[in-house]
N, C-alpha and C positions, 0 to 999 in steps of 0.2 A: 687634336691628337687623341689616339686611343692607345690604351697597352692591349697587346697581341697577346696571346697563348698558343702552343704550339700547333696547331691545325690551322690558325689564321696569315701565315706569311710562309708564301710562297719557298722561303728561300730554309724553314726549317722544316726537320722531319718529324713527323708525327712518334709521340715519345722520348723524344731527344731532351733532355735537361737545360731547360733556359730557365733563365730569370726573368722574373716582369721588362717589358722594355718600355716605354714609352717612343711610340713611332712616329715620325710624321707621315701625313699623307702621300699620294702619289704627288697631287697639284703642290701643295709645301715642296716636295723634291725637286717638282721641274721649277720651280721659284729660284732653286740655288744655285742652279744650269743654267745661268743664260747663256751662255756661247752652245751649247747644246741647243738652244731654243733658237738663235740667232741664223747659227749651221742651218737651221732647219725648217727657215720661216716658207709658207706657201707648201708645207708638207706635214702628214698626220703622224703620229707619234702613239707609241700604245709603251704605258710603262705598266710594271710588276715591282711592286715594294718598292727600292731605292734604284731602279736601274730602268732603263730605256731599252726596252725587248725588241723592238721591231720601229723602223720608218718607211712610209711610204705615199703614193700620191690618191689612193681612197683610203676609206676607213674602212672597207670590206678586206679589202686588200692587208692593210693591219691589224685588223683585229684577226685574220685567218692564222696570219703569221705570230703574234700573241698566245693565241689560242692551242697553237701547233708547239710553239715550246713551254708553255707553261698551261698542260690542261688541267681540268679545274679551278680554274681561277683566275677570274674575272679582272681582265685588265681596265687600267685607265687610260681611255683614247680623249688626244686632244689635238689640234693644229692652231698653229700660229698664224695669220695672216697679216697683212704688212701692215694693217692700219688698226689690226684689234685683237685679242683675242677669241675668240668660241672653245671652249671647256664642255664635252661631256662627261 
């Protein structure tokens, strides 16, 4: 885990008055999802901070879609498949 400041998470605005947070990662978030995960085995997943931006069946395909609502910032794509996972 890292603490953010406000230019590193997507979901605050640059100048806005936060406190330290301590955040978990994307991979820790979809950790806490499994019925999200479950929903969605044999399909790529792109999340942004604590939320699941876009699913679909490439990872071009999602990360466009990621990409397209949240520019600047670098989502985390992952897919599930029935016998294992792969994590990028």
């Amino acid at each position: 885990m890292k603490i953010l400041d406000d230019n590193e998470y997507a979901g605050f605005k640059p100048g806005a008055a936060l406190n330290p947070v301590v955040a978990m990662s994307e991979y820790e978030y979809l950790m806490t999802v499994p019925d999200a995960i479950t929903k969605n085995i044999e399909k790529w997943m792109a999340v942004v901070g604590n939320k699941i931006v876009a699913v679909g069946d490439s990872p071009k395909e999602v990360l466009a879609k990621a990409r397209a609502l949240h520019p600047g910032v670098e989502p985390f794509i992952a897919r599930f498949p029935k016998e294992k996972a792969m994590l990028l």
